[in-house]
N, C-alpha and C positions, 0 to 999 in steps of 0.2 A: 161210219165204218160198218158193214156186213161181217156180223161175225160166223154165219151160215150160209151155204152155195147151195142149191139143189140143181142137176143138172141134168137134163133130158136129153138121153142120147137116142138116135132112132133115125131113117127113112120114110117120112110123110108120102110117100110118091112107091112106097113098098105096102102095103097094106097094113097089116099088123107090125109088121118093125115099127112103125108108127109112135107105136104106144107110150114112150118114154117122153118125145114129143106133144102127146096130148096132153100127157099129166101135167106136164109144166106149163105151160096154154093157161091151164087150170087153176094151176097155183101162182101162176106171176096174177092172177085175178084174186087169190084168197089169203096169200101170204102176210105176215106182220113185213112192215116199209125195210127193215135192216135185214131181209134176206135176199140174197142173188137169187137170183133165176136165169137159167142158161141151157139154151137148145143148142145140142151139138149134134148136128144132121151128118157132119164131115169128118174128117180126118181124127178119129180118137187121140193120136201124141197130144194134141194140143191139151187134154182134160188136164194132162201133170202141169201144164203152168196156168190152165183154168183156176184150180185149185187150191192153188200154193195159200198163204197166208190166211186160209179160211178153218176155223176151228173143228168148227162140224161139216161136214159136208154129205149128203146123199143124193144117190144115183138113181136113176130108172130107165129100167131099158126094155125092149123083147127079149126072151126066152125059147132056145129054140131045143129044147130037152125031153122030147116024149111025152110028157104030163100033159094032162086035161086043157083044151084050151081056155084061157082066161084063170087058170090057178098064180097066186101070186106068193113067191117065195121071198122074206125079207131076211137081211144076214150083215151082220155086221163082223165086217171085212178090217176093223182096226183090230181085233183079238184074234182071228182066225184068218185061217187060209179059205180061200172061195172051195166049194166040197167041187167034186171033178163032174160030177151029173148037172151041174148048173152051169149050165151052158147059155150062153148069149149070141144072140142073132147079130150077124154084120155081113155087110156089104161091102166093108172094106178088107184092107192086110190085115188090119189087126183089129182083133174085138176086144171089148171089154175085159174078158179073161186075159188076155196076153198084156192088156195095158197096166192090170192092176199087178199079176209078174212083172212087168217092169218099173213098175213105180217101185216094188217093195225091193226089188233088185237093189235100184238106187236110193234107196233111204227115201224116198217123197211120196208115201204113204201119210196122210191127211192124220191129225190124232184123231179123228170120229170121223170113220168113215160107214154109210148104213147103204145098203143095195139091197134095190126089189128089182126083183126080176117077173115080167110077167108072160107069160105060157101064151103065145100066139099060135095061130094055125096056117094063115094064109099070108106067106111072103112073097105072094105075085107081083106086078104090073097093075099099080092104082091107087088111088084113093079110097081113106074110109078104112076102119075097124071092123072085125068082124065083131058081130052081137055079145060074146064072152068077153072078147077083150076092151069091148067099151064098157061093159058095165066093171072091169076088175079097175079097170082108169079110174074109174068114179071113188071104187074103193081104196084106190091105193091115194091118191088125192086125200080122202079123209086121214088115212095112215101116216102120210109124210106129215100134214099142219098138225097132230095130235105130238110124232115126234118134234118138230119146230115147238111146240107149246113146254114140251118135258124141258126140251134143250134147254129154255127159259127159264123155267124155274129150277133145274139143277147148276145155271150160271151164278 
């Protein structure tokens, strides 16, 4: 049984939207065996039954908010509302901000949910990270297994 999800949401084929994508690449390589790992390239509805019966779960995605590229903001989304400057990058209807208004809408808000969001710059046409946002992957990769490690020992 997993009793933690991380899930990488993003466009590999957009450049930096990317990013959520990589991390998890990353960590389905560095994770303890009872954690999901899950790339979500498509259609965000699906994360709320992604989800469901997972205790902890964390996100990462692109950032599409003015700030520095490759700054990486983490926020846990079970206690607070997402702040309105934190903005998330999508290619689709809905992004990340309107999925997590509707999970909370509907009561299916995860009890430990954590979001990084990381500060991209180039959402063109392609493959590959820009220079900032591959090195903040690296660092938010360290960030998520340090969280999975807390998770542990606060179970």
């Amino acid at each position: 049984m997993h009793k933690a999800i991380v899930i990488g949401i993003g466009n590999p084929y957009r450049r930096d939207d990317g990013a959520g994508i990589a991390v998890v690449r990353r960590i389905r390589l560095l994770a303890p065996r009872d954690v999901e790992v899950i790339e979500c390239p498509g259609d965000l509805t699906m994360v709320l039954d992604i989800w469901q019966g997972f205790g902890r779960v964390i996100v990462v995605d692109a950032m599409r908010s003015g700030r520095a590229a490759g700054e990486v903001m983490r926020f846990d989304a079970s206690t607070q509302t997402l702040p309105a400057n934190m903005r998330f990058s999508s290619t689709h209807a809905m992004g990340l901000n309107e999925i997590l208004a509707l999970a909370h809408a509907l009561n299916r808000l995860p009890q430990k949910l954590v979001i990084y969001g990381i500060e991209g710059s180039d959402f063109g046409e392609g493959e590959g990270l820009s220079e900032e946002v591959a090195k903040a992957v690296e660092d938010v990769v360290r960030y998520i297994l340090l969280d999975l490690q807390k998770g542990e020992e606060d179970a």
